[in-house]
BADREN-536559 format. One record per atom (N, C-alpha, C): residue in one letter; x negated, y negated, z negated. Coordinates in steps of 0.05 Angstrom, whole numbers, plus 5000, padded with zeros to 4 digits. Atoms other than C-alpha are relative to their C-alpha. Layout:
<nodes>
AXYZ;...
</nodes>
This chain:
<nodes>
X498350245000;X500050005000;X498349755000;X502350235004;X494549564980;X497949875035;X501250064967;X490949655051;X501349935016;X497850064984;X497549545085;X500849694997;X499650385007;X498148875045;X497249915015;X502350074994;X491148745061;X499749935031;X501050064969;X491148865137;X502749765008;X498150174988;X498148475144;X499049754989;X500650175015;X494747855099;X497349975025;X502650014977;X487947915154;X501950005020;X499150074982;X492848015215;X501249725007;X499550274997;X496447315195;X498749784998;X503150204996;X489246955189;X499150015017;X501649964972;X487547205249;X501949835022;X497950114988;X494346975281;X499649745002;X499150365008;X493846265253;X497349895003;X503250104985;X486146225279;X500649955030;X498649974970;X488746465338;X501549755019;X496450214993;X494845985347;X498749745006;X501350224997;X491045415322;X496949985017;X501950014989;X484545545370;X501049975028;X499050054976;X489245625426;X501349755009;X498750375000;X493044995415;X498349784997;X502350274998;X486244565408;X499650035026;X500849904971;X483544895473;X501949885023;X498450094989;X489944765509;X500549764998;X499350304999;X491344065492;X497149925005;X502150124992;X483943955504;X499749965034;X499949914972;X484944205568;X502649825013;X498750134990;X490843795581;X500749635002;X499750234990;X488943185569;X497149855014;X501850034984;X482943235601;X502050005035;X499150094978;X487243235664;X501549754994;X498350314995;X491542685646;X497649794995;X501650234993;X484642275635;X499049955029;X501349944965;X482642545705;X502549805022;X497550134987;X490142315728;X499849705002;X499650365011;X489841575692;X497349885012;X502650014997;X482341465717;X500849735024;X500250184987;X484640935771;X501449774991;X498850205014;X488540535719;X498450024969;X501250045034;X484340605646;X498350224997;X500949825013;X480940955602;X501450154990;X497449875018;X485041535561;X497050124980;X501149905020;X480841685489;X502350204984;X497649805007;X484842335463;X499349964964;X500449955033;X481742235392;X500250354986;X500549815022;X481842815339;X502450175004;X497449804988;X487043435368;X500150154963;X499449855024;X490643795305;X502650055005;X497549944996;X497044145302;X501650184974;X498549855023;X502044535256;X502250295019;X497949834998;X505445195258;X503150025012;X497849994995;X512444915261;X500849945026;X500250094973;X510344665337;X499549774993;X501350344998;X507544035321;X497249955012;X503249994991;X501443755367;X499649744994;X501250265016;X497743115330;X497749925013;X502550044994;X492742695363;X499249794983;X500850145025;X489442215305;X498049805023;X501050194982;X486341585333;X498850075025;X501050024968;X487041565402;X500649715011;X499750224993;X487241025443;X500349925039;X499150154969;X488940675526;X497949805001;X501750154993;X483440285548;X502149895047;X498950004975;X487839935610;X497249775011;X502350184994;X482939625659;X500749635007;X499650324984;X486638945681;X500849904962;X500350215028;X486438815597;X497350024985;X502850045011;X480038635558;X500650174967;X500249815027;X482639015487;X501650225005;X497449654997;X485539775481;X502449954981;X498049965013;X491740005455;X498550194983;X500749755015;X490440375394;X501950074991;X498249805003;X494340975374;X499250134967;X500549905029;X493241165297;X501350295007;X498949655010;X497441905298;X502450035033;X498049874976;X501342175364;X500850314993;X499849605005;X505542805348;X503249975016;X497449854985;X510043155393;X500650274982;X499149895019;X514143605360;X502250185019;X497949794974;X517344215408;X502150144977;X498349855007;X520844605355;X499550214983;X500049725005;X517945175352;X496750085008;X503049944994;X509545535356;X500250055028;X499849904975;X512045875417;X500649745022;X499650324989;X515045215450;X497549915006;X502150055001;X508844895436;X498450155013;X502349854984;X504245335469;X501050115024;X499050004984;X509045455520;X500049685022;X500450294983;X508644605547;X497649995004;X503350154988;X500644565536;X499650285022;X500549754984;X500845255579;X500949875028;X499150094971;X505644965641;X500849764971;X498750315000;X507244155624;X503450055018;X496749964987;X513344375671;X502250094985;X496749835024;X517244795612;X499849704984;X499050095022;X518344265573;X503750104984;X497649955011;X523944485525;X502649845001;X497550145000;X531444215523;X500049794981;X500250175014;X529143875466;X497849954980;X502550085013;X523143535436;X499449694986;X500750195003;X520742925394;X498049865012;X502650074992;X514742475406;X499849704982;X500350355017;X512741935353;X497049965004;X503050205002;X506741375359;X500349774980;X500350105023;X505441155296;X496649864993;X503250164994;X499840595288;X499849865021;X500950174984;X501240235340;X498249755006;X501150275007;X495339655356;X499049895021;X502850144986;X493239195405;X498949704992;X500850205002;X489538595392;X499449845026;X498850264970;X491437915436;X495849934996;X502550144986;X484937605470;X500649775013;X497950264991;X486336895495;X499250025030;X500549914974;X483637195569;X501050235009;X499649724997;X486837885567;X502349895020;X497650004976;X493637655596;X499849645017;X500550204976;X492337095647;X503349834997;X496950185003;X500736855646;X501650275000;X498249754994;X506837385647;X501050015022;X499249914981;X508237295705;X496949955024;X502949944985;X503437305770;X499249785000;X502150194998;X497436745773;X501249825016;X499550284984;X501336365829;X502150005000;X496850125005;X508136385804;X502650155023;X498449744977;X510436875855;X499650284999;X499849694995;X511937535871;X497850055027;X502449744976;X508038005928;X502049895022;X498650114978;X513937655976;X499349784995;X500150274998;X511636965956;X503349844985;X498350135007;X518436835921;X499349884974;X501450125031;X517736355850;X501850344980;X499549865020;X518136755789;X502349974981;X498150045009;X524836855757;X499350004970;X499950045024;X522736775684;X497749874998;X502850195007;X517636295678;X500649774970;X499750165014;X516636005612;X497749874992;X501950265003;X512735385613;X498849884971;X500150165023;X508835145554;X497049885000;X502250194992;X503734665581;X500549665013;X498550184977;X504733985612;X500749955028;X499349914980;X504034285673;X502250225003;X498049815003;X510734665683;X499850275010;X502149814984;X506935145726;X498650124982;X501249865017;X502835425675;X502350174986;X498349875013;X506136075641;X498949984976;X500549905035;X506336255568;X497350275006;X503149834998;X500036705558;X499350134970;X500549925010;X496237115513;X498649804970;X501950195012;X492136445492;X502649844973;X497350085021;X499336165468;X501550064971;X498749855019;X501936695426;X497050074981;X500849945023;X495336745389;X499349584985;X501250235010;X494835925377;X502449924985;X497949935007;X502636105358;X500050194965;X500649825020;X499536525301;X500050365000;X499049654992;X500737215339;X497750055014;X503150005000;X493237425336;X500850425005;X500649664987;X495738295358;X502950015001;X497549905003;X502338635368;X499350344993;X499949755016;X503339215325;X501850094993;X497949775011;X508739835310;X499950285007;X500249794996;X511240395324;X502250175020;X497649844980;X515240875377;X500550224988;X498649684999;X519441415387;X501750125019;X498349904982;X522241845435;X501550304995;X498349755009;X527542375421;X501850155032;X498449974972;X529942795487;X501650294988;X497649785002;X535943255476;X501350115028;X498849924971;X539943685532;X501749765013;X498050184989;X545343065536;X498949744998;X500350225002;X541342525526;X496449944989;X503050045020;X534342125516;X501149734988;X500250215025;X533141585465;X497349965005;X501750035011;X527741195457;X499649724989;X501050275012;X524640605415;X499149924992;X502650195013;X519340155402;X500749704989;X499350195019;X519739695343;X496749914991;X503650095011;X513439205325;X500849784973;X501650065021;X511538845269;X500749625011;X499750285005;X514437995273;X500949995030;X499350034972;X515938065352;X502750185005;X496549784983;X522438535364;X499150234999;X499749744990;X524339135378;X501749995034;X498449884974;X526439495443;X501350344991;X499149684998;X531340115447;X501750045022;X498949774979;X533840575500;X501850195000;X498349785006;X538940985501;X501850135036;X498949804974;X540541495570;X501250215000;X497949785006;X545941925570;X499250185028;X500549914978;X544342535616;X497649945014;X502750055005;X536842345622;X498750214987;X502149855013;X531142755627;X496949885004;X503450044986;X523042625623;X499350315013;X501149764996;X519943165662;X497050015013;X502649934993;X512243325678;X499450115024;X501149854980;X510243615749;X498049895017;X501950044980;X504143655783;X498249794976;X501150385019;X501143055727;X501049885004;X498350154992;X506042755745;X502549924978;X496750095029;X512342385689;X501849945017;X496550154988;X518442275720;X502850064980;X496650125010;X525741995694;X502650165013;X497750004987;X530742295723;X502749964980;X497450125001;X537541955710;X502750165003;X497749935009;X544542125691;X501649905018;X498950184986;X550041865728;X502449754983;X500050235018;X551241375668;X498649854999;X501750095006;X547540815655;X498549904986;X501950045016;X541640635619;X500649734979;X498950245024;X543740145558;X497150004983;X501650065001;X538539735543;X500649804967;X499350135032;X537939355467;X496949894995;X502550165011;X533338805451;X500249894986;X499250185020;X532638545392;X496349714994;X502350145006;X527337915384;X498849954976;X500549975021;X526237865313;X498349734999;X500350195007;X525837155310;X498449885020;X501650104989;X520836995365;X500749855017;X498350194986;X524936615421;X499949784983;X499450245017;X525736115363;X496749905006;X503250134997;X518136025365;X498449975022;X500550084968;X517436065435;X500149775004;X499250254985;X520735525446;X499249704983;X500850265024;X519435055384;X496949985010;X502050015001;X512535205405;X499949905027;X500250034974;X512935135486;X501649685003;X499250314992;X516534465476;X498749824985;X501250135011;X511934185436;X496649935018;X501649854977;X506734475480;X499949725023;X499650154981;X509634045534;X501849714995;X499050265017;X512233435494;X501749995006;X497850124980;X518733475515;X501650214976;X498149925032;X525433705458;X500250295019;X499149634996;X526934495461;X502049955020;X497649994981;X533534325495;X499049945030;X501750094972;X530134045556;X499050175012;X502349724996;X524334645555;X502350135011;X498149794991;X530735125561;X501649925027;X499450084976;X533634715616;X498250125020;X501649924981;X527934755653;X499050345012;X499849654989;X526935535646;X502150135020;X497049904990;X534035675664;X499849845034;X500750074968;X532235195730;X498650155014;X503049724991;X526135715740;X502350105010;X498449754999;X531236225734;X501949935035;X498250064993;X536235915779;X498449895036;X500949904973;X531835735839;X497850225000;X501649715001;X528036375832;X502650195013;X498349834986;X534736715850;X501449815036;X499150104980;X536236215904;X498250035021;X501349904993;X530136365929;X500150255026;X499949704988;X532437135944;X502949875010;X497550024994;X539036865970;X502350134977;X498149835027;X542737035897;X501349614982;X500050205020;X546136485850;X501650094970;X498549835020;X548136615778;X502349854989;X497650135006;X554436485747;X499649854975;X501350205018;X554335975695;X500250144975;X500649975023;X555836435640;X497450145000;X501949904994;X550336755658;X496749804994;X502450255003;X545336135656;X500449904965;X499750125025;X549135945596;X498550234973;X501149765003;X547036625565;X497750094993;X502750125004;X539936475585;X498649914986;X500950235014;X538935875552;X500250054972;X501149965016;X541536125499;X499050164974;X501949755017;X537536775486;X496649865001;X503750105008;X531236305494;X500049764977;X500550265016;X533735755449;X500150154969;X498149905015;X536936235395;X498150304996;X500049765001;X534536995409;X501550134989;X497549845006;X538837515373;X499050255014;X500749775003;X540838215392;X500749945025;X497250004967;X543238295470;X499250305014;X500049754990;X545038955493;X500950005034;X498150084974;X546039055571;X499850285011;X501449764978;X546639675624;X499549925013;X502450074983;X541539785668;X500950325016;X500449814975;X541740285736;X498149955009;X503249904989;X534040425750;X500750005034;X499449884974;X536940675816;X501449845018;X498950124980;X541340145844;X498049724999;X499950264990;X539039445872;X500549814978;X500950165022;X537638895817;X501250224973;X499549955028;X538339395762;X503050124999;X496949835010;X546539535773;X501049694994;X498450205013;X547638755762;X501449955032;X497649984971;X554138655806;X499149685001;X499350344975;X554138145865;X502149955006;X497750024985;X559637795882;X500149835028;X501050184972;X560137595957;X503549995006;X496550214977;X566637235999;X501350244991;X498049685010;X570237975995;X501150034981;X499749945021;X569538145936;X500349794974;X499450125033;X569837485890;X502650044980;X498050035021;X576937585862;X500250324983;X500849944997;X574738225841;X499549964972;X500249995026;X573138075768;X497450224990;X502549844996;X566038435780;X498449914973;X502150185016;X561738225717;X498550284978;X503049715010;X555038675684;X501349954966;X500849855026;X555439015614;X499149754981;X503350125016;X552238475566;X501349924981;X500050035021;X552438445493;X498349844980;X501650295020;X550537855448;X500850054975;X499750115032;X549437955375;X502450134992;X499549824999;X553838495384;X503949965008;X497750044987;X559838125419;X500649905030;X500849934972;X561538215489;X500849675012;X499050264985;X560737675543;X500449965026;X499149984969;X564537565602;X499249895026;X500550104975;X563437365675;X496749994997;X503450064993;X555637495679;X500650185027;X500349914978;X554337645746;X499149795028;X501450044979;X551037545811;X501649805021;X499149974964;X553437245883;X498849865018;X501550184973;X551137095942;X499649735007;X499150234990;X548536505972;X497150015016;X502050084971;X544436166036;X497150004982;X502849995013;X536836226011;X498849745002;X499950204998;X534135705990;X496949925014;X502449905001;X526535646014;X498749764983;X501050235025;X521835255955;X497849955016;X501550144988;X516634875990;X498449774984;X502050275008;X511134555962;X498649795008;X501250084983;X509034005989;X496849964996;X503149975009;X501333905990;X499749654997;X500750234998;X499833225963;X497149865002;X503650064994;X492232865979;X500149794978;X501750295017;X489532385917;X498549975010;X502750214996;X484331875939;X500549904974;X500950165018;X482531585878;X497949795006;X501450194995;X479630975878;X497550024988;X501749935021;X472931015861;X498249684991;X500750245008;X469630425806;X498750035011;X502550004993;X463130225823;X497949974973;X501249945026;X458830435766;X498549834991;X500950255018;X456129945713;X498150184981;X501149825028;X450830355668;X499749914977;X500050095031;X451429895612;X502949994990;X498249955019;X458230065600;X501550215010;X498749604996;X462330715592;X503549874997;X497450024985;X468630785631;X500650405012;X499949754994;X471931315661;X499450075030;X501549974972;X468731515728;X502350305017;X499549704984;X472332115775;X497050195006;X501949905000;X469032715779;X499850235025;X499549864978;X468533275831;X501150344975;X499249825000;X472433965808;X498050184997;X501849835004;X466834355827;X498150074986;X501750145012;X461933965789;X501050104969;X499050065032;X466334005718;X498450164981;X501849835011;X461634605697;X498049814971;X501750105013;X456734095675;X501449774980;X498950205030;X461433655635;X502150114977;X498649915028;X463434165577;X499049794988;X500750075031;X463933885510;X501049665009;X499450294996;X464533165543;X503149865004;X497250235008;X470732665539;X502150125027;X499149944971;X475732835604;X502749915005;X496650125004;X482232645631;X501050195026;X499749844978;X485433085674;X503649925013;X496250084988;X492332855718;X500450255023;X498149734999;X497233495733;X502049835025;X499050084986;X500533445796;X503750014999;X496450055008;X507333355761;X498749694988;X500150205013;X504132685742;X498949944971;X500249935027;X502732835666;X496949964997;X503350004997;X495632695643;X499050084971;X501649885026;X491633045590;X497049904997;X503050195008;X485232745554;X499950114980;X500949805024;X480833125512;X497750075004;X503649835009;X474433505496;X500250305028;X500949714985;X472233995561;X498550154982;X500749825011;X472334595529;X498750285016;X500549844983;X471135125584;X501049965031;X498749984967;X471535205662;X499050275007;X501249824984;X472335765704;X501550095028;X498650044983;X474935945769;X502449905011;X496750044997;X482135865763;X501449844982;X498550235024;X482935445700;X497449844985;X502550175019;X479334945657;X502350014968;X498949975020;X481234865583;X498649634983;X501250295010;X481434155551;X500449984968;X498850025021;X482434105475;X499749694994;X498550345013;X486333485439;X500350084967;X500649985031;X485133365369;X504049914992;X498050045003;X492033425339;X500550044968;X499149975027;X494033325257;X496750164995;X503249895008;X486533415237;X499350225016;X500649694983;X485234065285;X499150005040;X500450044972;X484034155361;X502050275009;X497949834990;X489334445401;X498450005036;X500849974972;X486634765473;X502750055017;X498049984990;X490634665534;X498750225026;X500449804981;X489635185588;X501449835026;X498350174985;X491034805660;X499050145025;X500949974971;X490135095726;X499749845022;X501550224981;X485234815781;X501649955022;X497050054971;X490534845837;X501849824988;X497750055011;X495234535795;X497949594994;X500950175011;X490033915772;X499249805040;X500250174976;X489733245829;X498749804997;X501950134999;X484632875793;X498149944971;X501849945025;X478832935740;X498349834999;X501550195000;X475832365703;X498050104971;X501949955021;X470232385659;X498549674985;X500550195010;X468631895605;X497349984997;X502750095001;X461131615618;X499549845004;X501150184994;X456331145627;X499549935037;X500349944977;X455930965695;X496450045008;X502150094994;X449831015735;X498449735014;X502150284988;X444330515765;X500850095032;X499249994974;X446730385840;X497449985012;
</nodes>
């Protein structure tokens, strides 16, 4: 009896060597392809593989090194959670079985902001890959052209964004949601939604319900904007005007115009934030947000959207003639003084030249007219950075060189 206890007590050490040697091996092995996969977009660090009996696979600091950002994502604890030992060693075996139903929490979420990592949120020239303007542009410079940025949100006091996810996929439905730390949360909810794995490959496939979307800001919109209208000297109410004008020829743009509750809506989830729930169709044409054209206006067509958890009517799309936005190109001549070297004035300077006048006095006029004067703090291809001493401190403005129509520099002149 004793030997019988004995060998079944050695067979389940051997098992659970077993189990857990196969389940390191295997997830070693699988995410060595997914770093092989990700290799034309980041780095993938798998960190420290560990797992549990009950089907749990744990990766302990790992981390996303993406290449178009200057800091990683770090990952404190990743555990997927199949169910079951067999499960588990059934997905790192084929990625294709995934089970009917599995967790996946990321706990530790961290990245740390860099005031060069994100350039603006939307693209560098305020357009899309068609050249149309950017439908969310929020301005907080005196140039209205300049986006909100990485540099913003940390001079805002938002120096990383940090939380945590979760994704729960069942036979009738996925779930998922990422909640951070003073910035919001996002949640998901897809009825009839699956993730599925083939080839290295993730894909969504969709329900024929739609995707209900839930954002909650957790106060930040308020500081957006207190901060972006201060930014650009001009009252919050104004700033929000002006976004919602973004918004509004950005869709006129694509031949679209929005309905006013819709703008109204806008204005004010950027003046206000709150909770706003909407559906979303991945699969149709803006998302599933209904158009209304000549036909169809009476028709009472209007999208899903939930404010703060009460519903609001007539949002929606319709047609209209496109509008095309045209910049015109304007030429400054500046007059130039004739230099006096016994006394200091402000002289124009050449753009190209500004290199050599860090640290020195500057004035820079924004082709919206607006002029900034301050301490050159940096130049580099696409922007210069001027700081203005503001309530004992220095506040830097970030201004792009396309955007600037004439640069003066406070010196002595020279000997003619």
């Amino acid at each position: 009896m004793k030997r019988l206890l004995a060998t079944l007590v050695i067979l389940v050490l051997v098992g659970f060597a077993a189990f857990k040697a196969g389940v390191w091996w295997l997830a070693d092995q699988r995410m060595a392809e997914a770093r092989q996969a990700l290799e034309p977009h980041g780095v993938l660090h798998r960190g420290s593989i560990s797992s549990g009996v009950e089907g749990r696979l744990v990766l302990n600091d790992a981390s996303w090194q993406d290449f178009e950002l200057t800091q990683p994502l770090d990952m404190a604890r990743v555990e997927l959670d199949t169910g079951s030992p067999v499960s588990l060693l059934s997905v790192l075996f084929d990625p294709a079985g995934m089970p009917e139903q599995w967790t996946l929490r990321l706990d530790g979420l961290g990245l740390t902001l860099d005031p060069t990592m994100l350039r603006n949120w939307v693209t560098a020239e305020g357009a899309n890959s068609e050249g149309d303007p950017a439908l969310f542009a929020l301005s907080c410079a005196p140039d209205p052209r300049q986006q909100l940025g990485s540099g913003d949100l940390i001079r805002m006091g938002i120096t990383a964004l940090a939380g945590d996810g979760f994704v729960r996929q069942t036979p009738g439905n996925l779930h998922a949601e990422l909640n951070t730390v003073s910035t919001g949360s996002l949640e998901l909810d897809w009825r009839d939604a699956r993730i599925r794995i083939q080839d290295a490959e993730l894909t969504v496939s969709g329900g024929a319900e739609p995707m209900t979307l839930t954002l909650r800001d957790g106060g930040l919109m308020r500081r957006i904007a207190a901060y972006c209208a201060r930014e650009a000297g001009i009252e919050t109410g104004e700033w929000a005007r002006r976004a919602v004008q973004a918004l509004s020829a950005g869709l006129e743009a694509r031949g679209l115009a929005a309905s006013d509750q819709l703008k109204a809506l806008y204005r004010q989830w950027l003046l206000e934030g709150g909770e706003l729930t909407v559906d979303v169709q991945p699969a149709q044409p803006l998302l599933g947000v209904p158009v209304r054209t000549a036909e169809n206006e009476g028709a009472g067509m209007s999208w899903p959207v939930r404010y703060n958890g009460a519903g609001v009517p007539d949002v929606y799309l319709a047609e209209a003639e496109p509008v095309v936005q045209e910049t015109p190109e304007v030429a400054v001549e500046p007059v130039v003084p004739r230099e006096d070297p016994e006394t200091e004035t402000w002289y124009p300077a050449s753009l190209e030249t500004a290199e050599q006048w860090v640290d020195r006095q500057v004035r820079v006029t924004l082709s919206n007219e607006n002029v900034v004067e301050g301490r050159l703090v940096s130049v580099s291809e696409r922007e210069l950075e001027v700081a203005r001493v503001i309530a004992g401190g220095e506040v830097a403005y970030p201004m792009l060189i396309r955007a600037i129509t004439n640069f003066e520099v406070w010196r002595r002149g020279r000997a003619q």
